[in-house]
PATOR-354836 format. One record per residue: residue in three letters; x, y, z negated of N, C-alpha, C, O, CB in turn. Coordinates in steps of 0.02 Angstrom, whole numbers, plus 32768, in hexadecimal, padded with zeros to 4 digits. Glycine has a CB too. Layout:
N
AlaXYZXYZXYZXYZXYZ;...
This chain:
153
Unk7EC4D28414857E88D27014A97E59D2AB14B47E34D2B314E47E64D2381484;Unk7E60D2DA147A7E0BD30F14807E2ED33814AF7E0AD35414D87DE2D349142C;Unk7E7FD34414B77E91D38914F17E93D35C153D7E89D37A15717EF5D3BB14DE;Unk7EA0D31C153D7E94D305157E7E53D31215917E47D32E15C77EA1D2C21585;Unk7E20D2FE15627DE3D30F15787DCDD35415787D95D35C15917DBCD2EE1558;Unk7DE7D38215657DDDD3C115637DFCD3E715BB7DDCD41115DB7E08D3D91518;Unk7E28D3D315C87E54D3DA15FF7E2DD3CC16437E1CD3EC16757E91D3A815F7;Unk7E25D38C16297DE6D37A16637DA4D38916737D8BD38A16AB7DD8D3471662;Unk7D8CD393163E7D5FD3CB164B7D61D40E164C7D32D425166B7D39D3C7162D;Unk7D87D43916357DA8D48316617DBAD457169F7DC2D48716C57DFED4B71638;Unk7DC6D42316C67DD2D44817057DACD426172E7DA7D430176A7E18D44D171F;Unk7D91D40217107D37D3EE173B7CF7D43417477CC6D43C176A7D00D3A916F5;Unk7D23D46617077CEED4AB17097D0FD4DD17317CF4D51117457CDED4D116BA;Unk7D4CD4CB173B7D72D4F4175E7D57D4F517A07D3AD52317BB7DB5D4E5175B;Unk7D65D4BA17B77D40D49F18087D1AD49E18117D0ED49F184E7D3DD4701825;Unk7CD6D49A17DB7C8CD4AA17EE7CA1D4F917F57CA1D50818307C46D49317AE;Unk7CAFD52117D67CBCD56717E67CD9D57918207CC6D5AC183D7CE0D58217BB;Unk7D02D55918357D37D57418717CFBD55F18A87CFED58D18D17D96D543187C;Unk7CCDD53818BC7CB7D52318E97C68D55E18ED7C51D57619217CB6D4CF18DC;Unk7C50D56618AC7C30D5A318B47C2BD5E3189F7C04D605187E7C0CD59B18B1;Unk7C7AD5EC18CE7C7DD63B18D97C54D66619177C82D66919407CC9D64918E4;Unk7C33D67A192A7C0FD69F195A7BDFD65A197E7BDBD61D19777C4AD6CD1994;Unk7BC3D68D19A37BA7D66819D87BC4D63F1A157BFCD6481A2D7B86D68E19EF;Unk7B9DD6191A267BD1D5F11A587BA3D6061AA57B75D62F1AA67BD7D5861A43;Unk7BB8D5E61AD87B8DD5E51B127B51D5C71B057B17D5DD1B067BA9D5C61B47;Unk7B6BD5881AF97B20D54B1AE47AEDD56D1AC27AB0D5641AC97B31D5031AA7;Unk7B06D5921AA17AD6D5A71A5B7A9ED5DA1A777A62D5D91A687B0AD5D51A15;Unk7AC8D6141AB17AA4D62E1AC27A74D6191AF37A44D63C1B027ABCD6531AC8;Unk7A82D5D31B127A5BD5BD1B507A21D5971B2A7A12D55D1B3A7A8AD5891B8A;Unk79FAD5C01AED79B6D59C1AD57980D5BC1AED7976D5F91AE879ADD5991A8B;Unk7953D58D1B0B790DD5AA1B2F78EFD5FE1B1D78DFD62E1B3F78CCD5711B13;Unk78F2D5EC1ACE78E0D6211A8F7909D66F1AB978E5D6A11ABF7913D6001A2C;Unk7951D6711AD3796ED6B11AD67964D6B01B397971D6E51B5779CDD6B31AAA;Unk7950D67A1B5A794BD6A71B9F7927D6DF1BAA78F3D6E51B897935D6861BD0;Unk7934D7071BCF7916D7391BCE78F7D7461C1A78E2D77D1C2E7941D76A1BB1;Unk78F8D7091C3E78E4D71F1C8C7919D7061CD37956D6FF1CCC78E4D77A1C8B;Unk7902D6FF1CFC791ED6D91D357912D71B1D6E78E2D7421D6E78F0D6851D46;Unk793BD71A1D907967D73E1DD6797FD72F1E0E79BCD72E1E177996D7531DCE;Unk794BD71F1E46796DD7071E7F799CD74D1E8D7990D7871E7A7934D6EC1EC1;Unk79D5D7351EB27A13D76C1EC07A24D75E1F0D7A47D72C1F127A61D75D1E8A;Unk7A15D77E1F517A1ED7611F787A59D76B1F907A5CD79D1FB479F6D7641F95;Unk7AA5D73D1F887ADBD74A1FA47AF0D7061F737ACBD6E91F4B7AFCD79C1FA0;Unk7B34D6F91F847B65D6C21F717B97D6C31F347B9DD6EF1F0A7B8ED6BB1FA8;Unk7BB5D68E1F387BD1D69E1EEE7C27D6D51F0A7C3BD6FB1EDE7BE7D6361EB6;Unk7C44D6D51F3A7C5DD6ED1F537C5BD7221F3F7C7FD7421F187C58D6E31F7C;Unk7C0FD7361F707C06D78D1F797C0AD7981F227C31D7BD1F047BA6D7AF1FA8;Unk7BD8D76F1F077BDDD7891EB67C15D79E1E997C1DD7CA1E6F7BCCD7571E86;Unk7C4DD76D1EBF7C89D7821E927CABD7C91EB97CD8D7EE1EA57CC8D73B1E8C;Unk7C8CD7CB1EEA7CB8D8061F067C95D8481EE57CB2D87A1ECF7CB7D80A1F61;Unk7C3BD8361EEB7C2BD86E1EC77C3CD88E1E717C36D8C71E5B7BEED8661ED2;Unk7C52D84C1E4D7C6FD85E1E067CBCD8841E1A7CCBD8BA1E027C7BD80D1DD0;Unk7CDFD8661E427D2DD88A1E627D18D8CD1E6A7D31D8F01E3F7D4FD86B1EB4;Unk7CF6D8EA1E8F7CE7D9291EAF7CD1D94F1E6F7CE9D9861E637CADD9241EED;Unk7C9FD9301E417C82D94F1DE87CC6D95F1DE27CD9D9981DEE7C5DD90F1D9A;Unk7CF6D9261DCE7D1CD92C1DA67D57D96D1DAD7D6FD9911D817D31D8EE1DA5;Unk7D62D96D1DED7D93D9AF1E0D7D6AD9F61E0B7D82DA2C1DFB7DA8D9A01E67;Unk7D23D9E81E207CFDDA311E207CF3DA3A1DB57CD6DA6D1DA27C92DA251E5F;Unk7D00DA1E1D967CE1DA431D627D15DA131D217D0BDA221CE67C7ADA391D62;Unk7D3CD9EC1D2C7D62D9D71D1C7D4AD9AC1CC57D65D9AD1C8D7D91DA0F1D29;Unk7D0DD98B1CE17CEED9601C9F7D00D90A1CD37D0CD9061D0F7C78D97B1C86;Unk7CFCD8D51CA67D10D8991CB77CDDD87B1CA77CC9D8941C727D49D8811C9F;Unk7CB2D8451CBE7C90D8161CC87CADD7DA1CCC7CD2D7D11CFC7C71D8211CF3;Unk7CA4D7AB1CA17CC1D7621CA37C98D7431CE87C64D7621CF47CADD7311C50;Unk7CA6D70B1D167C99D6E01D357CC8D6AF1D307D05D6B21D3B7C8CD6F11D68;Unk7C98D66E1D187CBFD62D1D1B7C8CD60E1D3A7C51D61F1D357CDAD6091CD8;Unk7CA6D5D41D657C7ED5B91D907C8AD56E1D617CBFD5611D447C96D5C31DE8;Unk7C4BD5401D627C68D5011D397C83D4D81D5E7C7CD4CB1D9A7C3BD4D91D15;Unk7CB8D4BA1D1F7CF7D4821D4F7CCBD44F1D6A7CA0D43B1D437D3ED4521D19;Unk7CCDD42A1DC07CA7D3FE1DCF7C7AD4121DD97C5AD3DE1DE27CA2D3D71DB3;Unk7C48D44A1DE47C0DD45D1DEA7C0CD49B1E237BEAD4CB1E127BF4D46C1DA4;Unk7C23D49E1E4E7C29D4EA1E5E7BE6D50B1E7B7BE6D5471E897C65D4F51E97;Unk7BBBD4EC1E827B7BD5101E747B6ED5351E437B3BD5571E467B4FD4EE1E70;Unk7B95D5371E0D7B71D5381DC27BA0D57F1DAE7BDCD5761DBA7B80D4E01D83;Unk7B90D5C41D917BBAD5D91D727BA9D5F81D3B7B76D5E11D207BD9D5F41D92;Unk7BC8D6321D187B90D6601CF47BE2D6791CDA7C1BD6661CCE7B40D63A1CB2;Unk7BAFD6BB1CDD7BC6D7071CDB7BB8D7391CA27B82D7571CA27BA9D7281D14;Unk7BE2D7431C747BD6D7661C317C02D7B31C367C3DD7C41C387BF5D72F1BED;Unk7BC2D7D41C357BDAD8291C107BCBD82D1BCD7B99D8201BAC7BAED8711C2D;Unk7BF2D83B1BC47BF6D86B1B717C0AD8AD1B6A7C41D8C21B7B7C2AD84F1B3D;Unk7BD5D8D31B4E7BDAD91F1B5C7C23D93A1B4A7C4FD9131B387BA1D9471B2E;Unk7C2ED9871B4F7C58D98C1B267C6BD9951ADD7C49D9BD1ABC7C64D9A51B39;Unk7CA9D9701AB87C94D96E1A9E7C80D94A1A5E7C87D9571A227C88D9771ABA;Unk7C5AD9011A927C60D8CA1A5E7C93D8921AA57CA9D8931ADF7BF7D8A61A37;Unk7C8CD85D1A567CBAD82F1A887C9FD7DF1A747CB9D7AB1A887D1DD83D1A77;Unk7C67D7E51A487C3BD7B01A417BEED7981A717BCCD7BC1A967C2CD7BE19FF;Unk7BE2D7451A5D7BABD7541A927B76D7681A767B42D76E1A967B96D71F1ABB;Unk7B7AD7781A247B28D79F1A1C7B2AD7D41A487B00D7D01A767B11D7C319CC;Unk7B42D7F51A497B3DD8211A637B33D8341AD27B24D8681AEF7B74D8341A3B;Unk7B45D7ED1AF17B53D7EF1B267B2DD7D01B547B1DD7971B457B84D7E21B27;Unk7B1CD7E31B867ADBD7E21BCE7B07D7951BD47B44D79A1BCC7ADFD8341C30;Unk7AEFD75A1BDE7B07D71A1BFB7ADBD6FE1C427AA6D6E01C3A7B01D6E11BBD;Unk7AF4D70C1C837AD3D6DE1CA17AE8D6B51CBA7B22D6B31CCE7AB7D6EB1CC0;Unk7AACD6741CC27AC8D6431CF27AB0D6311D287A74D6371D337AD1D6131CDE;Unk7ADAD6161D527ABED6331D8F7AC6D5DC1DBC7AF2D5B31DAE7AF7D6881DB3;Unk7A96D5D41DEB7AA9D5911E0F7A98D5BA1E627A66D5D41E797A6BD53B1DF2;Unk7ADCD5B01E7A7ACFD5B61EC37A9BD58D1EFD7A95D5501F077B0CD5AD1ED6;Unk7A80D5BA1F167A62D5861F517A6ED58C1FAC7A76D5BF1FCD7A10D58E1F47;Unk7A6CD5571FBC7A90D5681FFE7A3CD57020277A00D56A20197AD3D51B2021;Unk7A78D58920797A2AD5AA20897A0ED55C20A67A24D52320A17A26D5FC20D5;Unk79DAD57820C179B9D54720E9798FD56521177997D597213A7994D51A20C4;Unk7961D54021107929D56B216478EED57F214378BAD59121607903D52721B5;Unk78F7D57D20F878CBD5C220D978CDD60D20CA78B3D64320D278BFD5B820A6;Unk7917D5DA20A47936D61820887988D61F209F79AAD5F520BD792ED6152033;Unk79A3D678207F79F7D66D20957A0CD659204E79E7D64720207A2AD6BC20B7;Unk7A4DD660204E7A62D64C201C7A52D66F1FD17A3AD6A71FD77A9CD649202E;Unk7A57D6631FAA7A3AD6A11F667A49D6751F227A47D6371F2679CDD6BA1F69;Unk7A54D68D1EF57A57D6801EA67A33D6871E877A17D6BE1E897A78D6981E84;Unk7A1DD6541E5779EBD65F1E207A0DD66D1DEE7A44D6521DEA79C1D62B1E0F;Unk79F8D6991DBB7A22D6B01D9B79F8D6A31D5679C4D6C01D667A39D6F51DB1;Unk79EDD68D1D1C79D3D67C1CEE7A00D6AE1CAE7A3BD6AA1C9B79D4D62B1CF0;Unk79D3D6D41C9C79F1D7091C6C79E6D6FF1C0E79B4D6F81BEB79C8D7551C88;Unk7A18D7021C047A13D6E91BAF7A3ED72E1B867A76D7441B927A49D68A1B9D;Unk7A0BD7441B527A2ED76E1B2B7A2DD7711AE179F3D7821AD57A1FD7A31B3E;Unk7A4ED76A1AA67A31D7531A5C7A0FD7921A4779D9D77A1A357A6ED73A1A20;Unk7A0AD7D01A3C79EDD7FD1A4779A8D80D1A6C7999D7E81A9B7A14D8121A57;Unk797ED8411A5C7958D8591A9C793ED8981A90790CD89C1A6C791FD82C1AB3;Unk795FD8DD1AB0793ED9051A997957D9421ADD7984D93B1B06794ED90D1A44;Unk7924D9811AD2794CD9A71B087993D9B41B17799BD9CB1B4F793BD9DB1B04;Unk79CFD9A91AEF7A14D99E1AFB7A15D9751B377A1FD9841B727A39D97E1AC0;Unk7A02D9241B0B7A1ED8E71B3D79F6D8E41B727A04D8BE1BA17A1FD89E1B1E;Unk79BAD90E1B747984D9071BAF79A7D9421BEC7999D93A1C287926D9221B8E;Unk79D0D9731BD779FBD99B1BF77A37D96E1C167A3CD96C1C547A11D9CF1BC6;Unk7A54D9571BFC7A89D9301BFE7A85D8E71C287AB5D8C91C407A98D9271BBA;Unk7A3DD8D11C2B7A33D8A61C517A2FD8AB1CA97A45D8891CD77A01D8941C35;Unk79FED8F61CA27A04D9161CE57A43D92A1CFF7A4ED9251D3C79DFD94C1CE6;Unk7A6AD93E1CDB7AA7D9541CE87AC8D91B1D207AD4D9211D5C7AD0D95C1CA1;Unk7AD0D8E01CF07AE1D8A31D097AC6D89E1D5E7AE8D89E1D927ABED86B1CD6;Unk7A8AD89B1D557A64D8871D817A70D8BD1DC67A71D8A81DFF7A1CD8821D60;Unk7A78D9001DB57A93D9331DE87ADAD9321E107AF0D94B1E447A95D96D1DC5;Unk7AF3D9041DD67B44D8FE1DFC7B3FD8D01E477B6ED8CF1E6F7B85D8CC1DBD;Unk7B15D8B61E4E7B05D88E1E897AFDD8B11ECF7B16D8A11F057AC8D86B1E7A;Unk7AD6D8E01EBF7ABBD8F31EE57AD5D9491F0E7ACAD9611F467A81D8E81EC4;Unk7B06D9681EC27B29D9941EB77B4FD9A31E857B49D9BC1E4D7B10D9B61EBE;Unk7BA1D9791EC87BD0D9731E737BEAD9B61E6A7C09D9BE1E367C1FD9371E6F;Unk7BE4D9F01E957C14DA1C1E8D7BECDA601E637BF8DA9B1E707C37DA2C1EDA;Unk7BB8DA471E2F7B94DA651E0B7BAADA4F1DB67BB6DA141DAB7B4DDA541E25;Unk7BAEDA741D8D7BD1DA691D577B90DA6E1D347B63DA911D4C7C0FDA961D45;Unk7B86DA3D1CE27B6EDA571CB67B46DA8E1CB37B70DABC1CB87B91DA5C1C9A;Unk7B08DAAC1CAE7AFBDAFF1CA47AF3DB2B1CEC7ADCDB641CF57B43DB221C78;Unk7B0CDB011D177B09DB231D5B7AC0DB141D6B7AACDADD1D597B42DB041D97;Unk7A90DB411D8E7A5FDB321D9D7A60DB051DDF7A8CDAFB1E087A3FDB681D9C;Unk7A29DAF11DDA7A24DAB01E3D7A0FDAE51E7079E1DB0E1E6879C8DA5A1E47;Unk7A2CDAE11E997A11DB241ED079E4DAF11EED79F4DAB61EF77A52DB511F13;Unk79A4DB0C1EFB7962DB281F337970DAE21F6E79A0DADA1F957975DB941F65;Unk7934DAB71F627941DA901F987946DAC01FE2792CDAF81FDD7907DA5A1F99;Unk7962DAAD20207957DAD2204D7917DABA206D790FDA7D2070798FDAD72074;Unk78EBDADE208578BCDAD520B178B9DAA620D778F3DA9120DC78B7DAFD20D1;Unk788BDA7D210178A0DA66213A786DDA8A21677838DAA8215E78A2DA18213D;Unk7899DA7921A1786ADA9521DA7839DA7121FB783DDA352204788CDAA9220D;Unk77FFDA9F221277D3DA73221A77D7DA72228577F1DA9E22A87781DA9221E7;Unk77BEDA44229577BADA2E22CF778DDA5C22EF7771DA8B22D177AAD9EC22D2;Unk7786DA5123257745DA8223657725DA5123847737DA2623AD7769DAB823B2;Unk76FDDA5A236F76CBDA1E238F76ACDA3F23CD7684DA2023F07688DA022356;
């Protein structure tokens, strides 16, 4: 009787253990770790083409999963190099919006990180640059908006 009951509880502690090993998504999606919201103006498409284009120019990988049944809905996790947990990793999520006769189409991007410090505040921008310029790696500086020209009145 005392090793049945012994048995059963090693593996009631076992499974409370196995279930909290690391962080999960959920865990990180608490009010407490957002760190800020990002309209992104382009599609989930272009997004994925612009992580494709990261991924060949500098050869780091970015998760995108879009949720099953939801395809508005996705979110996109970097993890530096390096680590391979989500303490450590930029999570966003993102809900597409279609255009209308305000706006074009664009992503909100809702940013969560368990961390916060100049690393992940580096690392967030990073993220956030691949959008706009995937064929810039890590450490590469952002080149110089270009000018625009001005009109003749």
């Amino acid at each position: 009787m005392k090793k049945t009951a012994m048995v059963l509880t090693l593996a009631l502690l076992a499974g409370c253990a196995a279930q909290q090993q690391g962080l999960r998504e959920t865990d990180l999606r608490n009010p407490e770790l957002m760190r800020g919201e990002k309209l992104i103006g382009m599609n989930f498409p272009k997004l994925q083409g612009a992580l494709f284009k990261h991924q060949a120019a500098c050869g780091e990988v970015l998760t995108f999963k879009v949720d099953a049944g939801q395809t508005s809905y996705a979110t996109i996790i970097y993890n530096p190099a390096g680590t391979d947990t989500l303490e450590h990793a930029v999570m966003l999520d993102l809900v597409q919006h279609k255009a209308n006769f305000l706006h074009d189409e664009r992503v909100k991007a809702t940013i969560y990180t368990y961390y916060w410090n100049a690393d992940v505040e580096d690392s967030v921008d990073h993220v956030l640059r691949i959008f706009s310029h995937p064929e810039l790696c890590k450490g590469d500086p952002t080149p110089a908006p270009e000018p625009k020209e001005q009109s003749a009145r």
